[in-house]
N, C-alpha and C positions, 0 to 999 in steps of 0.2 A: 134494787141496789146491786145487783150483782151481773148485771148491764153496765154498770156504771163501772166496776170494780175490773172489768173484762176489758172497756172499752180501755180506761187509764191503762193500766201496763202495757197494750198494743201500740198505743200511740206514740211514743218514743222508737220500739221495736220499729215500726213504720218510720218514723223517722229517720233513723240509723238507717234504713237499707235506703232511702231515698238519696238522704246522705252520701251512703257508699256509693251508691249509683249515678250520682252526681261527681263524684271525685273519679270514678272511671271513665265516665265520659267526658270529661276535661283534661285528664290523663293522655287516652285516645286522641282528643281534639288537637292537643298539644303535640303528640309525635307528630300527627300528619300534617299539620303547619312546619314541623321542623323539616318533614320528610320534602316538603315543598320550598321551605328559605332555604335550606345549604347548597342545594345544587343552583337556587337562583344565585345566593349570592356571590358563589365560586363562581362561577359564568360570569358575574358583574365584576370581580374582581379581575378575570382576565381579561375583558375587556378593556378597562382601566388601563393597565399594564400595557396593552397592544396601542391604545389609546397617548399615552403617554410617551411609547419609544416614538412615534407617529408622528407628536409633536416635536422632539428632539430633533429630528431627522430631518425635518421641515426649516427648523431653525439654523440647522448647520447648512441647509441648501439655501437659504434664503440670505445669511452671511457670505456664502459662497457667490453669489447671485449679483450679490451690493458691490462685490470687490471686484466681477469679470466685467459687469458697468461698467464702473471706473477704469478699467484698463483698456477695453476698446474705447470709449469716450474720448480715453486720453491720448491713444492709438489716433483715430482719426480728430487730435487736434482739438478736439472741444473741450477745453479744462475744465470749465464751470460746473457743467452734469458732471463731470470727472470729478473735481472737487467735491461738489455735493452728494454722489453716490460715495466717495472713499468716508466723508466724514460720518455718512450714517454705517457704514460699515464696522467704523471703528469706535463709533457711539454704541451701537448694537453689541459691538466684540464688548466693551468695556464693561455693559450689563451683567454680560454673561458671566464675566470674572466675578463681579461683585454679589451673584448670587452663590459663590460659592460654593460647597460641595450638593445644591439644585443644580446645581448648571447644567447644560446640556453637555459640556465636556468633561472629561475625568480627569485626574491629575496629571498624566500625559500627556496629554492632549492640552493643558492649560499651561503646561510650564513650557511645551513649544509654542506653542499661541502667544505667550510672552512676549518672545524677541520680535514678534508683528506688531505686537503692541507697543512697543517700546518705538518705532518709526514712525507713527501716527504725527507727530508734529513737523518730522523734515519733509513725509509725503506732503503733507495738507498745505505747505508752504512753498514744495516745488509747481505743486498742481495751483497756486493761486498766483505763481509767477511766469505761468505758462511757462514753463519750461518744457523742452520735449524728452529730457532725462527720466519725467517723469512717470511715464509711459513702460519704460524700461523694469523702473523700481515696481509700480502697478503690478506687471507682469510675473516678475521675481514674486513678490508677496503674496499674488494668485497659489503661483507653486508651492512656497511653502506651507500654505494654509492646505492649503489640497494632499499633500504628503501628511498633514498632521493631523486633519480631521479623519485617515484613512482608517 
């Protein structure tokens, strides 16, 4: 019986340290998982960050892009791609206003963008009347988008 009396009060003692030694090594496990996600995900986040100006920049070249179309288009005479490149230009500009402070522009940059916006319906109407004035305005509106996206 005194086998028995020795083994009982060890068995918890045993416990307890497996215990304890179980909560330090999941203690341990735990820094070096952390010691390994912070720097992963500070890296993932500027990635991200570099990722998204990437995008911006892409979008304000590719608006840029829609609108020097339509100005040589309408330069050498061909209204219709002139037409249809100024329309998605300003389908695209108009997006971008509506997503508001997402958008790839910042408040300056939007509230000049504006008075471009605001011509979208006399351009799209000179360039469907062939007119050769059109060409001109194209031009102008090239510039001022190129000054304001600066």
């Amino acid at each position: 019986m005194s086998t028995t009396n020795e083994d009982g009060p060890r068995s918890p003692i045993l416990q307890n340290k497996h215990v304890r030694r179980f909560i330090i090594y999941a203690a341990v496990l735990l820094v070096v998982f952390l010691a390994g996600l912070v720097p992963m995900w500070w890296t993932s986040r500027t990635c991200v960050r570099d990722r998204d100006a990437a995008q911006a920049s892409l979008q304000i070249s590719r608006l840029q892009n829609a609108l020097a179309n339509a100005a040589i288009d309408a330069r050498r005479g061909e209204y219709e791609p002139a037409r249809q490149a100024a329309s998605d230009f300003f389908t695209n500009l108009g997006s971008e206003f509506a997503r508001g402070r997402d958008s790839v522009f910042n408040e300056q940059q939007r509230n000049a963008l504006h008075s471009i916006f605001d011509t979208r319906d006399d351009t799209i109407t000179l360039l469907a009347r062939s007119d050769p004035a059109s060409a001109d305005r194209l031009v102008d509106l090239y510039t001022k988008y190129r000054q304001a996206t600066r």
